[in-house]
Backbone as a ProteinNet text record, in pm:
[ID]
protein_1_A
[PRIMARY]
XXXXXXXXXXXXXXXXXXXXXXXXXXXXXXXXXXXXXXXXXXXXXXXXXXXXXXXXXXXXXXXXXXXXXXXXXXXXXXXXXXXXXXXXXXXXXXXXXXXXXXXXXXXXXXXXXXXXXXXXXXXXXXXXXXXXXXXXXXXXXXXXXXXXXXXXXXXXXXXXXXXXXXXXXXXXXXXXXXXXXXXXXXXXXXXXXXXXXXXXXXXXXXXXXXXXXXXXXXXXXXX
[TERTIARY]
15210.9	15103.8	15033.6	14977.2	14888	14761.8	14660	14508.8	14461.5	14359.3	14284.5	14252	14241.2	14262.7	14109.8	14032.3	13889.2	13926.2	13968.7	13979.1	14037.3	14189.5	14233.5	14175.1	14077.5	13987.6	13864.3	13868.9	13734.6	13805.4	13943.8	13984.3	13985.8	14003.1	14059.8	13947.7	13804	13723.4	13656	13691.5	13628.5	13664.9	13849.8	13889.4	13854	13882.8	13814.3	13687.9	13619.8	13434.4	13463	13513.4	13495.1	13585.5	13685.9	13761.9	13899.6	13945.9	14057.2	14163.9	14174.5	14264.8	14279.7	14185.3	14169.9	14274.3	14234.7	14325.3	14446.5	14490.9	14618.6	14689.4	14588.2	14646	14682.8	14585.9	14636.5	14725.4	14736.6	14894.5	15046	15002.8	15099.5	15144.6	15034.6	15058.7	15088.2	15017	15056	15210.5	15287.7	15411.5	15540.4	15493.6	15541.8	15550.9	15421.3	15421.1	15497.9	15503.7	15557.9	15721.6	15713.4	15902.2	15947.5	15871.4	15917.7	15895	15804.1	15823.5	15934	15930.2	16027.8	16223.4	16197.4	16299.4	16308.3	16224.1	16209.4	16247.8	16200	16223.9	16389.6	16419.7	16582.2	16689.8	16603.7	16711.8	16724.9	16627.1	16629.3	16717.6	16691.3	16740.4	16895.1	16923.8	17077.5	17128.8	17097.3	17155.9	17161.5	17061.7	17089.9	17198.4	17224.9	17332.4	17456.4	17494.4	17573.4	17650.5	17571.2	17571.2	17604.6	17523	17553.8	17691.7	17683.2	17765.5	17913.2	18036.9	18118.8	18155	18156.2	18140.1	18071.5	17966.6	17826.9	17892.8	17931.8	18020	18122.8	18169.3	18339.7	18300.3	18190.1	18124.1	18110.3	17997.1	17888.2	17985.5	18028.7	18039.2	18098.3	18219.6	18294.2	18180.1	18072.4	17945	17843.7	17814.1	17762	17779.6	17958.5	18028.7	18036.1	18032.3	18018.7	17883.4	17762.6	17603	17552.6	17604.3	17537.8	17547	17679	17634.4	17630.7	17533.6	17478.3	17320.3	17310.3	17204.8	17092.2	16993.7	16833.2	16820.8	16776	16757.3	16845.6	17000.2	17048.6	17075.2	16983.9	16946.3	16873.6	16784.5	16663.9	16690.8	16792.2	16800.8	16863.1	16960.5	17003.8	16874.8	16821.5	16685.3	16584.9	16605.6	16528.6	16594.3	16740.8	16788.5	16740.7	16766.2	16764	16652.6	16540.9	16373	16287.9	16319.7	16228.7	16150.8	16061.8	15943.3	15812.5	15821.9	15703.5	15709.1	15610.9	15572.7	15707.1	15751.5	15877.8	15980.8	15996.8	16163.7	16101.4	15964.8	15938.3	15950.3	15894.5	15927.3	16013.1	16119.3	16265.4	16319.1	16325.6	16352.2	16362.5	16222.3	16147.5	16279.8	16247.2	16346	16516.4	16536.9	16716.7	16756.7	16669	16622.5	16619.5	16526.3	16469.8	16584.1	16648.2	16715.8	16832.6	16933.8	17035.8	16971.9	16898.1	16890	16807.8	16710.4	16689.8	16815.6	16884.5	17005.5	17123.4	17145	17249.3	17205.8	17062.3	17002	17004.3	16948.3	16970.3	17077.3	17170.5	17340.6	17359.2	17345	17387.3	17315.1	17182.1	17113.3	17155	17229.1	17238.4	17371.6	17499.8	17644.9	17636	17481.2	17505.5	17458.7	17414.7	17363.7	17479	17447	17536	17612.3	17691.1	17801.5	17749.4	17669.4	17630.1	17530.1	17385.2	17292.3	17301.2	17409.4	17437.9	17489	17589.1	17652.7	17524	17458	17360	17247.7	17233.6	17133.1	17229	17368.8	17401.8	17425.2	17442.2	17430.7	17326.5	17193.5	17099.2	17041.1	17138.9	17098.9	16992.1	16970.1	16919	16976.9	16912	16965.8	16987.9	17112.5	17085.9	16965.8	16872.8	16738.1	16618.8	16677.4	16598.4	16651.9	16815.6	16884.3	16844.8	16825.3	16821.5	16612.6	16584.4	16421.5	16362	16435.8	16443.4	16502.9	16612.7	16706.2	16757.7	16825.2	16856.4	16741.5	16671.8	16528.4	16509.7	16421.5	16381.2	16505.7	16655.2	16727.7	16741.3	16747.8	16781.9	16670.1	16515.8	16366.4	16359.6	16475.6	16428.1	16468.9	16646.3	16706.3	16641.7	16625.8	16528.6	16417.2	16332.5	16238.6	16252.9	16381.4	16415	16455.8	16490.3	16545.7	16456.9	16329.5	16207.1	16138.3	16132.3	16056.8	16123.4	16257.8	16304.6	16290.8	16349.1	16272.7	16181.3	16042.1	15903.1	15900.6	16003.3	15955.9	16074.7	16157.1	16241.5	16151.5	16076	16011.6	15906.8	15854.3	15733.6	15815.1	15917.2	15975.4	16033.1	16107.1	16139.6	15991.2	15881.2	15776.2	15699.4	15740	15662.1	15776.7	15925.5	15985.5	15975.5	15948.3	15973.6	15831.8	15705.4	15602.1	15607.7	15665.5	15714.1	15775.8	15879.9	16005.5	15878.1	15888.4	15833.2	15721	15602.1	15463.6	15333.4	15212	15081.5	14967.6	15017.4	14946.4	15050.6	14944.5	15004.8	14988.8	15022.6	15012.7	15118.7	15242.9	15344.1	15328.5	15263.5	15194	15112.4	15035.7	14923.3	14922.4	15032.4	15066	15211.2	15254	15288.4	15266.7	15119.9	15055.7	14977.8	14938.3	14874.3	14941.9	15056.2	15155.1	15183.3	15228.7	15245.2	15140.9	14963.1	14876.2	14821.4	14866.8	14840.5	14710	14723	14550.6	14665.5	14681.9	14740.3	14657.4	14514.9	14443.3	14467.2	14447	14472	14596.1	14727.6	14869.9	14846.6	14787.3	14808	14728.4	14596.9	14556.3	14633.1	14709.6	14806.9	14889.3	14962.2	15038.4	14984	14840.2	14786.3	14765.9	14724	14682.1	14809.5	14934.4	15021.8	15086.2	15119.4	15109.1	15005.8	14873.9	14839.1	14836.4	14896.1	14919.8	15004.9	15151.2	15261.4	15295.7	15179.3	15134.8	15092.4	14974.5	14886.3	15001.4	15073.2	15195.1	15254.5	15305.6	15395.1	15323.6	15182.8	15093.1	15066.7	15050.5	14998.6	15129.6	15238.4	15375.7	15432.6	15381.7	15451.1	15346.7	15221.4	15105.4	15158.3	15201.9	15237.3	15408.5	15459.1	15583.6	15585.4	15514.4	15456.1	15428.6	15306	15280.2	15334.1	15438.4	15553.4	15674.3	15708.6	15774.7	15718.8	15591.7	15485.7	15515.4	15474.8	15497.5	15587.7	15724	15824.6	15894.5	15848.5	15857.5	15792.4	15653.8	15546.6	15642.6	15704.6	15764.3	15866.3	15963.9	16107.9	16042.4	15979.1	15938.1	15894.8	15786.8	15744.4	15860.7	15944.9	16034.7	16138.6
20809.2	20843	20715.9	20718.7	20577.6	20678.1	20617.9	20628.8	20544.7	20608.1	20504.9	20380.9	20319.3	20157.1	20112.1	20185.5	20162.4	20146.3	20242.7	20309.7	20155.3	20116.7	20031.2	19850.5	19887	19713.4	19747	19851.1	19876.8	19844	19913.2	19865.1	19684.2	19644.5	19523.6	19454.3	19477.3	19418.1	19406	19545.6	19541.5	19459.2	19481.1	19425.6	19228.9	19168.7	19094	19055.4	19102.7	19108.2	19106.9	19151	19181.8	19124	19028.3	18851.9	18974	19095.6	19162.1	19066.3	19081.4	19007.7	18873.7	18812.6	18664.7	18621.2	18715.9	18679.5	18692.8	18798.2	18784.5	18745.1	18687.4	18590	18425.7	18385.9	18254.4	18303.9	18396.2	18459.2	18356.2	18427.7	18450	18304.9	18271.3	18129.6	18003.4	17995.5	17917.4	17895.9	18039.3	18046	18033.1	17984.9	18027.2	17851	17787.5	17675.6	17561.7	17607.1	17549.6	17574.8	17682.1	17677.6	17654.1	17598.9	17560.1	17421.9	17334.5	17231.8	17159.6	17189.8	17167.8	17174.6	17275.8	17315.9	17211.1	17159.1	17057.5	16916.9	16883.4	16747	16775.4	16870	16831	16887.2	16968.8	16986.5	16864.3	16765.9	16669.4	16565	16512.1	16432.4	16442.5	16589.3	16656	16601.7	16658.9	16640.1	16508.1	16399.4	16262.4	16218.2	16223	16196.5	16252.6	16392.9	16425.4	16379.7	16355.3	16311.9	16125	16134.3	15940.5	15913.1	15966.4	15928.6	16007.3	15952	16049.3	16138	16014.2	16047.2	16201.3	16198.8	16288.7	16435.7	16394.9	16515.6	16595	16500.3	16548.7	16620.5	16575.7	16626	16773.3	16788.8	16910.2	17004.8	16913.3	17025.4	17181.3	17174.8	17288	17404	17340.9	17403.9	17502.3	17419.2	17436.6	17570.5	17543.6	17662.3	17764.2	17789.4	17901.9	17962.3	17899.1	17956.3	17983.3	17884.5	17923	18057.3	18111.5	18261.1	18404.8	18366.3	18465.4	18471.3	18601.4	18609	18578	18551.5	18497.8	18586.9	18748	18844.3	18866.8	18848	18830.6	18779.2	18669.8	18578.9	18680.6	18769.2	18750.2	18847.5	18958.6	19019.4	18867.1	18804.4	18705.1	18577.2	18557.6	18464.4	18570.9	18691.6	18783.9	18745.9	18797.1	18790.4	18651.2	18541.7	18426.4	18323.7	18376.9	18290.7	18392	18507.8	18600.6	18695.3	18726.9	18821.9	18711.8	18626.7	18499.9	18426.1	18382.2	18275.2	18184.2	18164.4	18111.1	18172.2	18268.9	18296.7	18328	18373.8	18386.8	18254.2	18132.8	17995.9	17941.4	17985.2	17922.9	18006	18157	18219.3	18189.2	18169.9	18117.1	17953.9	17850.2	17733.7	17791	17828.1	17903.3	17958.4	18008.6	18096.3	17979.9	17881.1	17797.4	17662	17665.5	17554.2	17513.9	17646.4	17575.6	17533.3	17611.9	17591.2	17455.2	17411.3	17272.6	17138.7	17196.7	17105.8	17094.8	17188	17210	17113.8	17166.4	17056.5	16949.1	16909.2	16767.3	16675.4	16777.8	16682.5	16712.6	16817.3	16798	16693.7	16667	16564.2	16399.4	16411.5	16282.3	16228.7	16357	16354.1	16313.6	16356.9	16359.4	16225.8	16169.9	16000.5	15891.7	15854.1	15731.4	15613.8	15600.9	15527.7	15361	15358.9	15218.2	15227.6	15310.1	15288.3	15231.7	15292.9	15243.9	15113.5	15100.8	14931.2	14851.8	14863.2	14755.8	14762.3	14838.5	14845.9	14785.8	14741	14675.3	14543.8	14529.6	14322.7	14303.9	14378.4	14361.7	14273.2	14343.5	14302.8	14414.5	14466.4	14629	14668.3	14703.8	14766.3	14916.7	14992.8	15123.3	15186.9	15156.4	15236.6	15192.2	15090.3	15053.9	15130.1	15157.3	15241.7	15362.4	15442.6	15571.9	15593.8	15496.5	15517.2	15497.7	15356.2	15363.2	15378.6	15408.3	15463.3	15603.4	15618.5	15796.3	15894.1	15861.3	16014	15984.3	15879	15928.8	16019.8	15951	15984.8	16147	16191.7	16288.8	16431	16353.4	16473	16580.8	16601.5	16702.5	16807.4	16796.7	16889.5	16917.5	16829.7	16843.6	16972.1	16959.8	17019.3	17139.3	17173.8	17295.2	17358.9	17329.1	17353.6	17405.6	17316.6	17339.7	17474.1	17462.2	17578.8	17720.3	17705.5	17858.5	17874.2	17750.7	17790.2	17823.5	17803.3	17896.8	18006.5	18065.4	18197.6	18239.4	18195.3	18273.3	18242	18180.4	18149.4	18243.4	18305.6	18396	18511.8	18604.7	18646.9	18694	18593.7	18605.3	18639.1	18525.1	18558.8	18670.7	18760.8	18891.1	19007.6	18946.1	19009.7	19036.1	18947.4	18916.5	18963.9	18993.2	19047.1	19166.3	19226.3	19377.2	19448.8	19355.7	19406.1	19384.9	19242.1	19270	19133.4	19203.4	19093	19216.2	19129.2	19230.5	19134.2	19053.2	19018.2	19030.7	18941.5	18860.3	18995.1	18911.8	18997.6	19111.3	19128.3	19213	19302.4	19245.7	19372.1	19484.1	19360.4	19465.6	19603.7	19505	19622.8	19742.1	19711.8	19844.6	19908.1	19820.6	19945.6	20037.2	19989.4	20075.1	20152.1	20112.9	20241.6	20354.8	20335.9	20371.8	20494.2	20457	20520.8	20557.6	20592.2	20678	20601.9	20503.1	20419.5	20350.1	20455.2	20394.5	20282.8	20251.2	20240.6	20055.4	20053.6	19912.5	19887.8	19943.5	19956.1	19864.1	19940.5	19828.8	19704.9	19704.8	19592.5	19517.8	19501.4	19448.6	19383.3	19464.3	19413.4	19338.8	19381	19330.9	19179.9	19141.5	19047.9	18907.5	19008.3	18922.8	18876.5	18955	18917.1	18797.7	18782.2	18712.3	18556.4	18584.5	18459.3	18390.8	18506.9	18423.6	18411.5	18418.9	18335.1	18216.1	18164.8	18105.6	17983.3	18017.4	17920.7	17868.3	17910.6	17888.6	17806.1	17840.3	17740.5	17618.1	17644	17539.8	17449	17501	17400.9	17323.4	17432	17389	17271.8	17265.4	17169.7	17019.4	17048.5	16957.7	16868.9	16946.1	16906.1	16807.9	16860.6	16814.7	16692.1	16650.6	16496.1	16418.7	16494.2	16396.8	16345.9	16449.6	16419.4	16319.8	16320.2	16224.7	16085.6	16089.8	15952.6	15864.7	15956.2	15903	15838.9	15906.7	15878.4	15738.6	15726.7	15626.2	15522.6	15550.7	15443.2	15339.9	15444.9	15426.5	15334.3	15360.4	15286.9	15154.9	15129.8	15029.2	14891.9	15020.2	14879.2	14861
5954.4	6048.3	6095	6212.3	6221.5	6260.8	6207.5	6192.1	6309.9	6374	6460	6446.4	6534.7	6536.5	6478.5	6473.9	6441.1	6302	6212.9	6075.9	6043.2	6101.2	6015.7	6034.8	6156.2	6154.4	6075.1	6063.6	5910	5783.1	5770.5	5647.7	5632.5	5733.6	5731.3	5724	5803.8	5761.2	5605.7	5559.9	5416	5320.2	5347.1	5276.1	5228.3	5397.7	5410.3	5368.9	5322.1	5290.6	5154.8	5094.6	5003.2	4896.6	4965.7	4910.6	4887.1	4879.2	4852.8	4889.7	5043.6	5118.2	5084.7	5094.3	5057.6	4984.3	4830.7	4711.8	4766	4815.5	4820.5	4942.4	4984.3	5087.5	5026.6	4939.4	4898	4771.3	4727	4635.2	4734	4830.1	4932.9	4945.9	4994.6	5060.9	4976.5	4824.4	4772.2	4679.3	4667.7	4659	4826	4928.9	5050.4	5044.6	5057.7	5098.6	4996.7	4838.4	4758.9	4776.7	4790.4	4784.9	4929.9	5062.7	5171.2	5159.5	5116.6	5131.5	5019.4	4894.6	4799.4	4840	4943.2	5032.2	5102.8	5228.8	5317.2	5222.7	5131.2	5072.8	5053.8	4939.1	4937.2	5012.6	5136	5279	5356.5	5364	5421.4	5354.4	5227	5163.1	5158.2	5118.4	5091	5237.4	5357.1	5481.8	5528.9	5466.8	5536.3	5471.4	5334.9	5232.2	5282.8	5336.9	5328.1	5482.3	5578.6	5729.6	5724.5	5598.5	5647.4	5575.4	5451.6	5339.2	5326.8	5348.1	5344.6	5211.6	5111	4978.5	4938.3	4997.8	4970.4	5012.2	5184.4	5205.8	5171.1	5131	5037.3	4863.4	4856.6	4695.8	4775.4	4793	4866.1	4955.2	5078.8	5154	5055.6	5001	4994.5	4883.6	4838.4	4744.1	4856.7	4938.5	5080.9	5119.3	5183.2	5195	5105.3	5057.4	4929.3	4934.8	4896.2	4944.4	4995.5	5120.6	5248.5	5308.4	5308.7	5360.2	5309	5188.1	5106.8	5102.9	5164.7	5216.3	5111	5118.8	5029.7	4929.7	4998	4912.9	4817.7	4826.1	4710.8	4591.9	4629.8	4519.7	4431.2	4428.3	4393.6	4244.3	4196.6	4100.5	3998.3	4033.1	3987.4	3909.7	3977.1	3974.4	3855	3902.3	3799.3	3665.9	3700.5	3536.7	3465.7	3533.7	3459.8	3470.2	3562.4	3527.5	3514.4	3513.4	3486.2	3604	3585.3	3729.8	3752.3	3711.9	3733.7	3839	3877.2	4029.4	4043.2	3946.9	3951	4005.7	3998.3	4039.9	4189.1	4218.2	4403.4	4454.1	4396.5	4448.9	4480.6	4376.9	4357.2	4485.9	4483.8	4588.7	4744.5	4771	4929.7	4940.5	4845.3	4816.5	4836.5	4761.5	4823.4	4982.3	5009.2	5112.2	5230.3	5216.2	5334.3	5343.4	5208.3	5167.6	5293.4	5359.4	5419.3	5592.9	5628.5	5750.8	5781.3	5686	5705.7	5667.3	5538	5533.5	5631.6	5686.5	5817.2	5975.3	5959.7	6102.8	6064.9	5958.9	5926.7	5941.5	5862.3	5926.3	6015.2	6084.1	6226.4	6305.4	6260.1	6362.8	6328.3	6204.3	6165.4	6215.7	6227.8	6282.7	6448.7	6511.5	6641.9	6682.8	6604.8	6648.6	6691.4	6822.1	6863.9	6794.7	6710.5	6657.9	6682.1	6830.5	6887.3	6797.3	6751.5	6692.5	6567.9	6535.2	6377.1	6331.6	6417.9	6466.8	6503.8	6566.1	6599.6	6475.3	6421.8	6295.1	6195.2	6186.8	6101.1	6096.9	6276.8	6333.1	6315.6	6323.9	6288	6134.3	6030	5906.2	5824.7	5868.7	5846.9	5718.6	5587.2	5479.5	5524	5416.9	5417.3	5458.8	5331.8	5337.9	5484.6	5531.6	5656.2	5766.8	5741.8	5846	5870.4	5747.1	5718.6	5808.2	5779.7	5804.6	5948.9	5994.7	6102	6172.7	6198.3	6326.8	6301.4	6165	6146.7	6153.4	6073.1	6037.1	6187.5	6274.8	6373.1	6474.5	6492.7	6587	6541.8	6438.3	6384	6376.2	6405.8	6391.5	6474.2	6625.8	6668.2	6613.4	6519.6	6492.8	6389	6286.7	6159.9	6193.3	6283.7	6308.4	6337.1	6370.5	6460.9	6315.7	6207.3	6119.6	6030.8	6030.3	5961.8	5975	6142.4	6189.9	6136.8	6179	6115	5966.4	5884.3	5711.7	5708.9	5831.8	5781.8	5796.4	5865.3	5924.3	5795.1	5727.6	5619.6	5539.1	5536.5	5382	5356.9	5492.7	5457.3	5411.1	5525	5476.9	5329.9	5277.2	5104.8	4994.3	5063.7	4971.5	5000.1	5107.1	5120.4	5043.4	5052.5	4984.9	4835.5	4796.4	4641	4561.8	4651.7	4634	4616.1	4702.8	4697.1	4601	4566.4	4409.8	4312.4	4292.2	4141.7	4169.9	4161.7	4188.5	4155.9	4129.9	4092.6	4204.8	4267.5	4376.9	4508.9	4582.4	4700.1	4820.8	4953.7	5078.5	5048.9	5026.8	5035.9	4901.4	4839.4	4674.5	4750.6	4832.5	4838.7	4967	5048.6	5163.4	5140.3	5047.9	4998.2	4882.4	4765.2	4724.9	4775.2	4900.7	4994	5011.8	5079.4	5111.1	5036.4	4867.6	4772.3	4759.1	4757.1	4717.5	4805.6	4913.8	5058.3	5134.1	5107.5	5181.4	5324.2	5382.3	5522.9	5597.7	5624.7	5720.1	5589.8	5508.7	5401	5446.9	5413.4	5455.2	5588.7	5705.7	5825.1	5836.9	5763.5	5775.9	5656.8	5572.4	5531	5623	5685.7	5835.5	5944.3	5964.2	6050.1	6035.2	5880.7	5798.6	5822.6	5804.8	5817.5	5919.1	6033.7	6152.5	6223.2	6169.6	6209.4	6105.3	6002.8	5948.8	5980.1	5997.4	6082.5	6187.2	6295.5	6451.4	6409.3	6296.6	6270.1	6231.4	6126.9	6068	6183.8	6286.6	6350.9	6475.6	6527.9	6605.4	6537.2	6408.3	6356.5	6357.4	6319.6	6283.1	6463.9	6569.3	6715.5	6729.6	6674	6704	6667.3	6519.4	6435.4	6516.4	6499.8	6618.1	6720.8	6823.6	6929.3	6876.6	6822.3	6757.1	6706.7	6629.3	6547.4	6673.4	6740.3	6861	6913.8	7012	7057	7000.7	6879.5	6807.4	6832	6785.5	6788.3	6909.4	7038.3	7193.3	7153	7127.9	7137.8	7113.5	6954.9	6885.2	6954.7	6999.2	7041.3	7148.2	7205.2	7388.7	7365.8	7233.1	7198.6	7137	7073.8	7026.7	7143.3
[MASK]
+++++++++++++++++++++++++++++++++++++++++++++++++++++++++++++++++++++++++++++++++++++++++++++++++++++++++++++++++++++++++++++++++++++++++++++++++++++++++++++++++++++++++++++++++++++++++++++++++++++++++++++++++++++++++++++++

């Protein structure tokens, strides 16, 4: 049923007022943001290694292949059996989950770089780690980014999932114990709640983009 739109911005305000939401909004967020950025460090790292290094590739790739197209949620009885129903196995989760699509852009952004860039960063006298910093990460940030952006939107995803199975907080606890205990008008401001967090994520991340892009224009022009 849906209840008047009044009913469920009353629920939502109360809830709000009264820190309900709150809590399980930073539930939410502080398992979302931990297992996406933890994701981001070794999607990035994995993909420059595996893009620069052939070695790296010939290890990984055929591991890659095998994980990669198994979907997130199936991780998650597995992760049950063997870390348990704790903040942990939702972290680790959101991390599995967010893990290939930032490692995939990465090598792809690192495979698509000009052959000349790399040659001249080596007449140069340029170490590895000077290569990788200055000429790959930047040549490589738009795909990176593009890669990033979709791990956020899987990462909320998994952690609203994994709230749902087995959690006593967080946004996705609380919008289908609503459901559960017939408080429809809570139920949507649950939804409502989250919908507007993941506009909020995603302005905030196109903001962030934009500048790092910016920069990097700045950079490139200057040298």
């Amino acid at each position: 049923t849906w209840p008047p739109v009044t009913r469920i911005f009353a629920a939502w305000y109360e809830n709000i007022i009264d820190g309900t939401l709150i809590v399980h909004l930073v539930a939410t967020l502080w398992r979302q943001m931990l297992g996406y950025w933890l994701a981001v460090v070794l999607g990035i790292s994995l993909g420059l290694a595996i893009g620069y290094y052939r070695f790296a590739y010939n290890l990984l790739e055929p591991l890659i292949e095998v994980f990669r197209p198994i979907p997130g949620p199936a991780y998650l009885p597995v992760l049950v059996l063997f870390v348990g129903i704790g903040n942990e196995m939702k972290v680790v989760l959101v991390l599995i989950a967010s893990l290939f699509p930032i490692l995939l852009n990465t090598y792809g952004g690192v495979r698509s770089i000009d052959p000349v860039q790399l040659d001249t960063a080596r007449t140069l006298g340029l170490t590895t780690l000077q290569t990788l910093r200055e000429v790959v990460l930047p040549a490589a940030s738009p795909q990176i980014l593009t890669g990033m952006r979709i791990s956020l939107a899987i990462s909320l995803i998994l952690a609203i999932l994994s709230e749902m199975i087995v959690s006593n907080d967080g946004l996705g606890y609380f919008t289908l114990l609503a459901e559960r205990t017939f408080k429809v008008p809570d139920m949507y401001a649950g939804i409502f709640t989250l919908a507007m967090f993941g506009y909020a994520l995603n302005r905030l991340f196109l903001l962030g983009e934009a500048k790092i892009i910016r920069w990097h224009q700045e950079s490139s022009g200057r040298k």
